[in-house]
C-alpha positions as CSV (number, residue, x, y, z in Angstrom):
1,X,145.2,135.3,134.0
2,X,146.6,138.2,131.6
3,X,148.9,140.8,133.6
4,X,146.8,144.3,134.7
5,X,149.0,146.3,132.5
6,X,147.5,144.1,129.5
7,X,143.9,144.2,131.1
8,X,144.7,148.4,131.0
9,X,145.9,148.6,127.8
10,X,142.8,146.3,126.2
11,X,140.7,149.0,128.1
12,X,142.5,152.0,126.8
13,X,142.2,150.8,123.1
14,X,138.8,149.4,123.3
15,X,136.5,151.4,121.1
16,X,133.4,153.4,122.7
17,X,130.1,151.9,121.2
18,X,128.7,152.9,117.8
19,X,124.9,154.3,117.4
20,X,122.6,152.1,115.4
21,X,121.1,154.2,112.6
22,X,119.2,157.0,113.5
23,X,120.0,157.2,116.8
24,X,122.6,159.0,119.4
25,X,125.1,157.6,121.2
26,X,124.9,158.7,125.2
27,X,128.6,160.6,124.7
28,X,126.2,162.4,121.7
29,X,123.6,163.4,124.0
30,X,125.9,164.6,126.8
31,X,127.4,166.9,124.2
32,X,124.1,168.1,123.1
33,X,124.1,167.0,119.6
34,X,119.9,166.5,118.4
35,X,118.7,163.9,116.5
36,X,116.7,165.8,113.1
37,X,115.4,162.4,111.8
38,X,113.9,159.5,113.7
39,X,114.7,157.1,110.6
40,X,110.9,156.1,110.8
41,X,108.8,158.9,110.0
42,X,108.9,162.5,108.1
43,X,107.9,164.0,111.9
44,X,109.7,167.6,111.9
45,X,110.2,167.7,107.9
46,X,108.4,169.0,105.5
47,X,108.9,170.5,101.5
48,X,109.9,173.5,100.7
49,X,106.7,175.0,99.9
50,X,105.8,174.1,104.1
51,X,103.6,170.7,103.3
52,X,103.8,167.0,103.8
53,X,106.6,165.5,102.1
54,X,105.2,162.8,99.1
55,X,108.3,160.5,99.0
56,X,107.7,157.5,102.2
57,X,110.8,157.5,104.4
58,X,113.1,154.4,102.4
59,X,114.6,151.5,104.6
60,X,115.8,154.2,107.4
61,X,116.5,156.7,105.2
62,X,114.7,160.3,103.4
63,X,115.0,160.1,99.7
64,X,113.9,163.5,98.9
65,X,113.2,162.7,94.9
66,X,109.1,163.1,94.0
67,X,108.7,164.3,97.9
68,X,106.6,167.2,96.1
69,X,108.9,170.5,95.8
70,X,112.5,171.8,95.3
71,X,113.0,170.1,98.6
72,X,112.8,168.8,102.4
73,X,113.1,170.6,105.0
74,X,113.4,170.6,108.6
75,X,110.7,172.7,110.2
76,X,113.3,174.6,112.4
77,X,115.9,177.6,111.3
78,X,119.1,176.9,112.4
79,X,121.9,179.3,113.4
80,X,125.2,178.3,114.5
81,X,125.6,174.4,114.5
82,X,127.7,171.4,112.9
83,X,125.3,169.2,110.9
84,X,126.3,165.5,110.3
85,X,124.7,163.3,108.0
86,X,125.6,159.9,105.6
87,X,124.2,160.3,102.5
88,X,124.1,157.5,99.7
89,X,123.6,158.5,95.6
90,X,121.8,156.6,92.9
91,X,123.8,156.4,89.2
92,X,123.5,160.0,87.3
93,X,122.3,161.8,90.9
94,X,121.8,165.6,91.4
95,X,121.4,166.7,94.8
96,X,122.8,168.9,97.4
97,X,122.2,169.7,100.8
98,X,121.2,173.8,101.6
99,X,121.9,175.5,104.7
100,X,121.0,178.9,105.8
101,X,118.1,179.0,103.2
102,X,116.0,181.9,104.1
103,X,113.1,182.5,103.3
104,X,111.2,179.6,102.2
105,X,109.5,182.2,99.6
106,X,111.4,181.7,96.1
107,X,112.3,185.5,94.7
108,X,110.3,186.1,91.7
109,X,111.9,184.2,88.4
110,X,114.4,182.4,91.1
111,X,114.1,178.7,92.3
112,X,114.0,178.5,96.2
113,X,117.9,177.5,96.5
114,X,119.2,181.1,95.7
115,X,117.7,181.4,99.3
116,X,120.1,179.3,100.7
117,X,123.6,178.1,100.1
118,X,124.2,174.4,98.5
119,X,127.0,171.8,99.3
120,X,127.1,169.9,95.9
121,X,126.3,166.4,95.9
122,X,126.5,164.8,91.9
123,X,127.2,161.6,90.6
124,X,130.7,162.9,89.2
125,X,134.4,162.2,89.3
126,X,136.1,165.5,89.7
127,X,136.5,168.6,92.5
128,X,135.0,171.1,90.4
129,X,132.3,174.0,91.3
130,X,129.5,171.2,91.0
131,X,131.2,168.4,92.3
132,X,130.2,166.5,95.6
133,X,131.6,168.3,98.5
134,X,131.7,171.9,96.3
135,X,129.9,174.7,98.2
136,X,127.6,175.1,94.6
137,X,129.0,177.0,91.9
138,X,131.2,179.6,94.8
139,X,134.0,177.3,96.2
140,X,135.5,174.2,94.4
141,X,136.1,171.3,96.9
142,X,139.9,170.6,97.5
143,X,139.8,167.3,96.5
144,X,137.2,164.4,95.1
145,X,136.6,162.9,98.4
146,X,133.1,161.2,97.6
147,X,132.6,157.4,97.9
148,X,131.9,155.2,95.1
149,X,128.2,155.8,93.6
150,X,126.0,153.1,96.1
151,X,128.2,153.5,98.9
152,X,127.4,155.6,101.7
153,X,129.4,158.9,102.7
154,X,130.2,161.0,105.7
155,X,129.6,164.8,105.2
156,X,130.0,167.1,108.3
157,X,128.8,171.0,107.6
158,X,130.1,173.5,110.1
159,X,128.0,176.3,109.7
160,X,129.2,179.4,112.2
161,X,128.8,182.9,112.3
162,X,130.8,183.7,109.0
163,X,132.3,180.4,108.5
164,X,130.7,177.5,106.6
165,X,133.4,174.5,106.6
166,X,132.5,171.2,105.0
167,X,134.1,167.8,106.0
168,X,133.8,164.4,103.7
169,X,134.5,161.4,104.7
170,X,136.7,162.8,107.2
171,X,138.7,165.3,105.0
172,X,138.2,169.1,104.8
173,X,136.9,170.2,101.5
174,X,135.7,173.2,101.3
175,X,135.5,176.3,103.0
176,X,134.0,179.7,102.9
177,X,133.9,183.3,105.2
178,X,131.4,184.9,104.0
179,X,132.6,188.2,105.4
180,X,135.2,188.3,102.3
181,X,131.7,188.2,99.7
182,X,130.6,191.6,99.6
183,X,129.5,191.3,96.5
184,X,126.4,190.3,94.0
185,X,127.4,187.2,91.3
186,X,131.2,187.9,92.4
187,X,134.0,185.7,94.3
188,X,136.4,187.0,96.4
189,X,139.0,186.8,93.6
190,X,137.0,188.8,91.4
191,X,135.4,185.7,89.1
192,X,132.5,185.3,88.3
193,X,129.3,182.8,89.9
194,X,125.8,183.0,89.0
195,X,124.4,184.1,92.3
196,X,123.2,188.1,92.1
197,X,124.0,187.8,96.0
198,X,126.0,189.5,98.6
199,X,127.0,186.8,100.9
200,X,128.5,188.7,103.4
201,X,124.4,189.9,104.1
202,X,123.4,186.7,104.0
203,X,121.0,185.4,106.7
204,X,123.4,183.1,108.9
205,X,120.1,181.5,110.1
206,X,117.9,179.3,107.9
207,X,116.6,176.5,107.0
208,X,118.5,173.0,106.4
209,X,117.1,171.2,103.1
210,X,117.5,168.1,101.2
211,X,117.4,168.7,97.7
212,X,115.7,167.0,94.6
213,X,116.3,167.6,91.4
214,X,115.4,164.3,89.7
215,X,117.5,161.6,91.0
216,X,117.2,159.6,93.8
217,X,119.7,160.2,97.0
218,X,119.2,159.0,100.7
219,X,120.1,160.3,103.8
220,X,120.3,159.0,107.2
221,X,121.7,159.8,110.6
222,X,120.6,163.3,110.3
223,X,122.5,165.0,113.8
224,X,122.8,168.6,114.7
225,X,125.0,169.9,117.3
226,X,124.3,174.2,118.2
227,X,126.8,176.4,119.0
228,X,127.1,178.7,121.8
């Protein structure tokens, strides 16, 4: 019979059970995260144009590419949350996931993603302005943090107030208070990005998207936690 101290200790260290894809763990629940994709159906998504999504849900997972428009959606505007997601890229991908993207109505001669702001997501190797993990073509990620193409990845968006924070595979990449962008197609250091927008007007609240642009790229364990 092993000593109590050693029965405490194997207690202390043991590890608190995982979710299975898709799905929150009870310690989730009680801390009010919500689950934004079942892993089964495309029930609360929908394009960017507001219609049925084209591409089938893939072994657990939304692969935006062909799903009909610039890109999925959740049906709900979001203000004030941490988003957490695994995403997985195919060879040569393009993607990104937009938050705050508001309205779903494209300005005339604009796509509907100068609506919203973009974390990068691109089958590259480096930590520039459209590298995975970059908020798009505004702030370059600190490092190259993504996984190798084919594996999945972590990505945690903290998107609050004025702050939009993004987390990869457990590292802090990037970061942005939009209170220091007051103005159009200009940084805070006075270079220049290719956005006529002045984020510190931006609509904190918006819609979350998942974006195609002609490459496959899944996501799964889609989890949204508001903040007070």
């Amino acid at each position: 019979m092993k000593p109590l101290y050693g029965l405490l200790l194997l207690a202390g260290l043991a590890a608190p059970a995982a979710a299975a894809d898709n799905e929150l763990t009870p310690q989730e629940k009680a801390d009010g995260w919500v689950l934004l994709f079942d892993g089964k159906s495309l029930d609360g998504w929908m394009t960017s144009a507001g219609k049925p999504g084209k591409a089938p849900v893939e072994d657990g997972a939304i692969n935006p590419h062909k799903c009909g428009h610039y890109m999925m959606v959740h049906k709900d505007p979001w203000e004030n949350y941490v988003l957490a997601l695994d995403f997985k890229i195919s060879p040569k991908c393009n993607s990104g996931v937009f938050i705050r993207t508001f309205s779903l109505t494209p300005r005339p001669g604009k796509d509907v993603g100068f609506n919203g702001i973009e974390v990068a997501i691109d089958d590259t190797p480096g930590a520039g302005l459209h590298d995975t993990g970059a908020l798009y073509d505004l702030v370059k990620p600190a490092k190259a943090a993504r996984k190798p193409t084919g594996e999945w990845n972590h990505l945690v968006i903290t998107s609050n107030k004025t702050l939009i924070e993004v987390e990869l595979n457990g590292e802090t990449v990037s970061r942005m208070d939009t209170s220091e962008w007051p103005k159009p197609n200009l940084r805070p250091d006075g270079t220049q990005h290719k956005f006529d927008i002045a984020y510190k007007d931006h609509p904190v609240k918006g819609y979350i998207g998942l974006q195609d642009h002609g490459s496959p790229c899944w996501f799964k364990n889609i989890k949204l936690k508001p903040l007070k």
